[in-house]
N, CA, C and O atoms as a GROMACS GRO file, in nm:
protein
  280
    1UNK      N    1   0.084  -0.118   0.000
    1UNK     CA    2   0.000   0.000   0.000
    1UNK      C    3   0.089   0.124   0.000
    1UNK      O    4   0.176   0.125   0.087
    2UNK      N    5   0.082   0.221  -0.076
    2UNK     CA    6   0.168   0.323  -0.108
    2UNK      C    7   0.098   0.412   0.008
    2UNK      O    8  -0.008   0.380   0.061
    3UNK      N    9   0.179   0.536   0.041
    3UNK     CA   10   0.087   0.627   0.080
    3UNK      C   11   0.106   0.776   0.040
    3UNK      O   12   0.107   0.880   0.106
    4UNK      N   13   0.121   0.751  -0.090
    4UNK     CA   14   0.111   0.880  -0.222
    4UNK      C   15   0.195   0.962  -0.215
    4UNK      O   16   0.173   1.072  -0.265
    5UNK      N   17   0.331   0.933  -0.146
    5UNK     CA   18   0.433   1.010  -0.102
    5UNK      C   19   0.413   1.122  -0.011
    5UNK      O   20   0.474   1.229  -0.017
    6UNK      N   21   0.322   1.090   0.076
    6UNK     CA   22   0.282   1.166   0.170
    6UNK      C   23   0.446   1.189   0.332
    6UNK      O   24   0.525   1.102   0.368
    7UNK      N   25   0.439   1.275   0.361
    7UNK     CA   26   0.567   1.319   0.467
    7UNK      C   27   0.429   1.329   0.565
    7UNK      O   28   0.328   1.394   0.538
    8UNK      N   29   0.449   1.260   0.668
    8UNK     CA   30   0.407   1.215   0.812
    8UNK      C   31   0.496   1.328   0.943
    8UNK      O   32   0.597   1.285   0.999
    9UNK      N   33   0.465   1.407   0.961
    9UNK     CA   34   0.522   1.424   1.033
    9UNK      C   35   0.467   1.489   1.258
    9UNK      O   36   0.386   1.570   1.302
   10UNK      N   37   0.536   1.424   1.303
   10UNK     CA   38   0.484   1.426   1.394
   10UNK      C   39   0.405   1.574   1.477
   10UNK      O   40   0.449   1.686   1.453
   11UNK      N   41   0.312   1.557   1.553
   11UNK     CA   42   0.308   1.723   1.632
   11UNK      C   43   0.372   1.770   1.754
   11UNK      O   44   0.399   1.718   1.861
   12UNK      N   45   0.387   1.888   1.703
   12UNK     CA   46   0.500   1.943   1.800
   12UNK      C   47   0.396   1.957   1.933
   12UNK      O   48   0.278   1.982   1.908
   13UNK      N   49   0.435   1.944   2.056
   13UNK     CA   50   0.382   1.950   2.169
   13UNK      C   51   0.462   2.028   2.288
   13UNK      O   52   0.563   2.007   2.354
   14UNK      N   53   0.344   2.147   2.278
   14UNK     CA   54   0.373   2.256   2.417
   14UNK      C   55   0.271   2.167   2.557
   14UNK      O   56   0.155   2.125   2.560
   15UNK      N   57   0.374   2.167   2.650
   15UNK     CA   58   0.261   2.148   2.807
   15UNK      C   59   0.284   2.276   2.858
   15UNK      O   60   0.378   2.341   2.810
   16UNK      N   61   0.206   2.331   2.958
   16UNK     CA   62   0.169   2.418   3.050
   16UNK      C   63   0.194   2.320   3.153
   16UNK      O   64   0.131   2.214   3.149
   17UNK      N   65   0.282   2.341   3.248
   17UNK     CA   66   0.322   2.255   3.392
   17UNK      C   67   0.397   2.323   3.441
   17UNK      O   68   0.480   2.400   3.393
   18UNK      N   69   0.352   2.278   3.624
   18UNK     CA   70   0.434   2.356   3.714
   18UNK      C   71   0.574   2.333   3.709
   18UNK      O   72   0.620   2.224   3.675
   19UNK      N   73   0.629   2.408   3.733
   19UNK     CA   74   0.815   2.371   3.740
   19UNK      C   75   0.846   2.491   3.826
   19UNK      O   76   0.799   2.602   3.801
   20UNK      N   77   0.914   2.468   3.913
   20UNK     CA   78   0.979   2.526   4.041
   20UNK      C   79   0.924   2.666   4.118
   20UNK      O   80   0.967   2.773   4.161
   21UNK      N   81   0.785   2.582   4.105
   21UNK     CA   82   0.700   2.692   4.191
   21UNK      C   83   0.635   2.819   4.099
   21UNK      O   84   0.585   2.925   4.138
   22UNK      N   85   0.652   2.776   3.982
   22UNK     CA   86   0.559   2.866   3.901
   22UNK      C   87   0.511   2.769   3.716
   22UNK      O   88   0.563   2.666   3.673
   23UNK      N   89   0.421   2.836   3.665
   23UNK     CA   90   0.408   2.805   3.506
   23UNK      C   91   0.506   2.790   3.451
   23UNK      O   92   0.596   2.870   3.478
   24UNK      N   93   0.532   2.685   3.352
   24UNK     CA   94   0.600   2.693   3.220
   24UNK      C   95   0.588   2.635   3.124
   24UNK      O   96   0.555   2.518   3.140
   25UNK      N   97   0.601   2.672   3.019
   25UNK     CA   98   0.589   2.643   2.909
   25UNK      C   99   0.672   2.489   2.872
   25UNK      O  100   0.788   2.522   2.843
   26UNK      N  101   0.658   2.339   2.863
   26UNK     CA  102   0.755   2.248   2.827
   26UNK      C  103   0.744   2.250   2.705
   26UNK      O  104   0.635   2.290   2.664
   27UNK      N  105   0.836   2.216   2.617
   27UNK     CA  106   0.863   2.164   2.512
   27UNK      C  107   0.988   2.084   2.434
   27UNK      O  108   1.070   2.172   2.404
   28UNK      N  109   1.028   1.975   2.396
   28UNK     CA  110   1.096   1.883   2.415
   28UNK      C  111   1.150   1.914   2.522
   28UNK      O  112   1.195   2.028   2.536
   29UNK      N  113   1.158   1.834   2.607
   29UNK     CA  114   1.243   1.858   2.736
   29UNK      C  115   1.287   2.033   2.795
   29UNK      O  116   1.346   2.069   2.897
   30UNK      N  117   1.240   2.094   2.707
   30UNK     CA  118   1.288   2.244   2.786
   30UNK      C  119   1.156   2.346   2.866
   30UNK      O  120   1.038   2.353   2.835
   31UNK      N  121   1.213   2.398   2.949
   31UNK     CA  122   1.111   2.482   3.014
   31UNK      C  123   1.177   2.660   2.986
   31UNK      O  124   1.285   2.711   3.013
   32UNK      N  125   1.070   2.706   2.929
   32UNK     CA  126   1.029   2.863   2.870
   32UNK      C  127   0.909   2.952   2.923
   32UNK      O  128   0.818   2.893   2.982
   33UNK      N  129   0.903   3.060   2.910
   33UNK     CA  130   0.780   3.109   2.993
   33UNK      C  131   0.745   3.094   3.107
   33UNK      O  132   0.630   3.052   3.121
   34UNK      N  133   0.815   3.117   3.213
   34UNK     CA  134   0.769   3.122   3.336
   34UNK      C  135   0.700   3.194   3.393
   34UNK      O  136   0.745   3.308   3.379
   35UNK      N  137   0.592   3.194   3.465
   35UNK     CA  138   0.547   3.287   3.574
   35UNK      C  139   0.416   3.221   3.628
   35UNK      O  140   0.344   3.128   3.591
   36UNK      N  141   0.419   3.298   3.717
   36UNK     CA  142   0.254   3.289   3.795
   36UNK      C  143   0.171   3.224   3.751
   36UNK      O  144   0.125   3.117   3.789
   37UNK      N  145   0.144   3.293   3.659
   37UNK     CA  146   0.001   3.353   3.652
   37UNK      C  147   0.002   3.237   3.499
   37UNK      O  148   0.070   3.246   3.397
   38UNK      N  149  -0.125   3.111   3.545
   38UNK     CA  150  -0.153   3.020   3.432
   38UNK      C  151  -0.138   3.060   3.292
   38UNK      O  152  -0.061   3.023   3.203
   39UNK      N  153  -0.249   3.162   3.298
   39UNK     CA  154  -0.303   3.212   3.173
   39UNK      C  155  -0.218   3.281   3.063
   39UNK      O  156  -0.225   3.278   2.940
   40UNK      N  157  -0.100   3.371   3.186
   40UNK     CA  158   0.024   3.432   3.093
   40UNK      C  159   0.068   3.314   3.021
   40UNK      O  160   0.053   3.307   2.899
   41UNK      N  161   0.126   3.210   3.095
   41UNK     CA  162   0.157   3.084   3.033
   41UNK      C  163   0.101   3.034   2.923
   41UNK      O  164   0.178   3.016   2.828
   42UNK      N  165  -0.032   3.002   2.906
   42UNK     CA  166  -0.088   2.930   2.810
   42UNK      C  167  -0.088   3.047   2.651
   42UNK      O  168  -0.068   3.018   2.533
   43UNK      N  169  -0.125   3.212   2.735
   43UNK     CA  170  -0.110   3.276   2.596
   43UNK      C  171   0.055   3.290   2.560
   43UNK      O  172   0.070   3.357   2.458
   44UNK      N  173   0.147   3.255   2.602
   44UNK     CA  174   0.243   3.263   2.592
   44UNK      C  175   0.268   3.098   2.480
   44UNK      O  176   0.329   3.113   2.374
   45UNK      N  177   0.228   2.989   2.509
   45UNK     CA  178   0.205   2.875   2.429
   45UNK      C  179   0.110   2.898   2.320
   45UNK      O  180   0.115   2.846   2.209
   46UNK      N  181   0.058   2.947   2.345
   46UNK     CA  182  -0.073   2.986   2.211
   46UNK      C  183   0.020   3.040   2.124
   46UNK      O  184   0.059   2.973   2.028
   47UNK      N  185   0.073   3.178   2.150
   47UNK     CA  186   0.163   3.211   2.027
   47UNK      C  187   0.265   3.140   1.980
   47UNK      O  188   0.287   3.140   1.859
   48UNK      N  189   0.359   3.054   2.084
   48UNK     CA  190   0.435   2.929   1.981
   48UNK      C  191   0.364   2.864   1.892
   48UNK      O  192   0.383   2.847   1.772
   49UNK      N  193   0.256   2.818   1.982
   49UNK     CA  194   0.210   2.736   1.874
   49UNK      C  195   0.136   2.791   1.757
   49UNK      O  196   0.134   2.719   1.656
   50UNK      N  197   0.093   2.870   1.753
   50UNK     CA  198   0.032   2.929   1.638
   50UNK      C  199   0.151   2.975   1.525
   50UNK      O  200   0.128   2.977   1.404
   51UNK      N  201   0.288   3.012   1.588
   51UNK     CA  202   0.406   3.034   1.484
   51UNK      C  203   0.444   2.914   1.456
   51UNK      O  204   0.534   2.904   1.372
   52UNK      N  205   0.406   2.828   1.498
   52UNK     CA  206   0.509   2.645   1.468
   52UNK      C  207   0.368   2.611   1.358
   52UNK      O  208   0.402   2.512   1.293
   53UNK      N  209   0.227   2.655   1.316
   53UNK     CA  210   0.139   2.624   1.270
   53UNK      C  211   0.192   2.696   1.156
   53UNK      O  212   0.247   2.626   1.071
   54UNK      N  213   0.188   2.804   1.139
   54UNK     CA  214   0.225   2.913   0.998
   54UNK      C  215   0.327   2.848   0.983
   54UNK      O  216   0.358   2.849   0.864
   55UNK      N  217   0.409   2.782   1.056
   55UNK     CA  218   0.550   2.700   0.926
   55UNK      C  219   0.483   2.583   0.857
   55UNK      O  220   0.533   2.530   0.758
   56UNK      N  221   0.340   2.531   0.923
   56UNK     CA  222   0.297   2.426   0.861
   56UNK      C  223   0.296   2.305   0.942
   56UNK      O  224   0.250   2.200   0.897
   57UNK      N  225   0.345   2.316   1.060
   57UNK     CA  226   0.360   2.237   1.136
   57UNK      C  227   0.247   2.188   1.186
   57UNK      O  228   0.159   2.273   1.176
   58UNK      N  229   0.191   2.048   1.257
   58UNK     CA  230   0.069   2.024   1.353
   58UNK      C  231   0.130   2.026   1.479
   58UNK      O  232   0.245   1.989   1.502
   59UNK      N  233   0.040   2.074   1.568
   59UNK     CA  234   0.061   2.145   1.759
   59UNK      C  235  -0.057   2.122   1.804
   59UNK      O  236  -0.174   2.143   1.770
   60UNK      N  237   0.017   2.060   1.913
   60UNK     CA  238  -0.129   2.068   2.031
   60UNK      C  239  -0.033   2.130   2.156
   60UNK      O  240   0.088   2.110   2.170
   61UNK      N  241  -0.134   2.224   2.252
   61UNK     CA  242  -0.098   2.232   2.354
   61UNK      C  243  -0.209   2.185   2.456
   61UNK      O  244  -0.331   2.196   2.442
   62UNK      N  245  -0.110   2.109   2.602
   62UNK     CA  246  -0.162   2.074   2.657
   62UNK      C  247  -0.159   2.099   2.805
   62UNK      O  248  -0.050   2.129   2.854
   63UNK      N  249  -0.264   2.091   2.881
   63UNK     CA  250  -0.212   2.176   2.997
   63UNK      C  251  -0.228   2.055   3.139
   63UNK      O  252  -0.330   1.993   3.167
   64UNK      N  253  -0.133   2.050   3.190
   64UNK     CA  254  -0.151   2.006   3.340
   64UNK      C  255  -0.273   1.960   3.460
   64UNK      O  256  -0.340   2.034   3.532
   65UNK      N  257  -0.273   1.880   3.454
   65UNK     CA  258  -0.401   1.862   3.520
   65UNK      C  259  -0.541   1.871   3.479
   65UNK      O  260  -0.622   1.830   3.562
   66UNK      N  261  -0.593   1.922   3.348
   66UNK     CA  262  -0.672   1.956   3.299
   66UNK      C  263  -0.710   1.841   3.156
   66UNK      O  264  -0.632   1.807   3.067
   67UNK      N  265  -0.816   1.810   3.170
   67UNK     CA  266  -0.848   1.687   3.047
   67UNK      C  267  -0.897   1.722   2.926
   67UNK      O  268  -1.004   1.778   2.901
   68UNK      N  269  -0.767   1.668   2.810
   68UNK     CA  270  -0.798   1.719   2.668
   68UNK      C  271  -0.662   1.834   2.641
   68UNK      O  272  -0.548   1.834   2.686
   69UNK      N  273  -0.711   1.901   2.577
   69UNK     CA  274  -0.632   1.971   2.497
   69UNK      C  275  -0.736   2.072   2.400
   69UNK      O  276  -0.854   2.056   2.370
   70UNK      N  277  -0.640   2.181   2.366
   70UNK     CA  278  -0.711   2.295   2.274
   70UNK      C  279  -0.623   2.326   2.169
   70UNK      O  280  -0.654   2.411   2.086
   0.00000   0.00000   0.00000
């Protein structure tokens, strides 16, 4: 079964998780965006991911404790 020369490629994945007493942003193994305050965090992942989307990329971010993804 061919698959029409299709390129598979995996999605990039932001978490929102606590790390040393505040938000951050994970992604492969690194932590970015720190602070307080959840929400700075997640809009702070929203815009990665929305720039990793305009290259064409697929992204999910996902957040800590919370079920699902947006």
């Amino acid at each position: 079964m061919s698959d029409g020369g299709a390129i598979f490629m995996s999605a990039l994945i932001f978490r929102i998780v606590k790390h040393d007493g505040a938000w951050a942003v994970e992604h492969e193994g690194r932590f970015s965006n720190r602070a307080r305050d959840k929400a700075e965090v997640v809009a702070s992942a929203t815009k990665l991911a929305r720039a990793a989307v305009g290259q064409g990329r697929v992204v999910q971010v996902r957040v800590e404790g919370e079920t699902g993804y947006f």
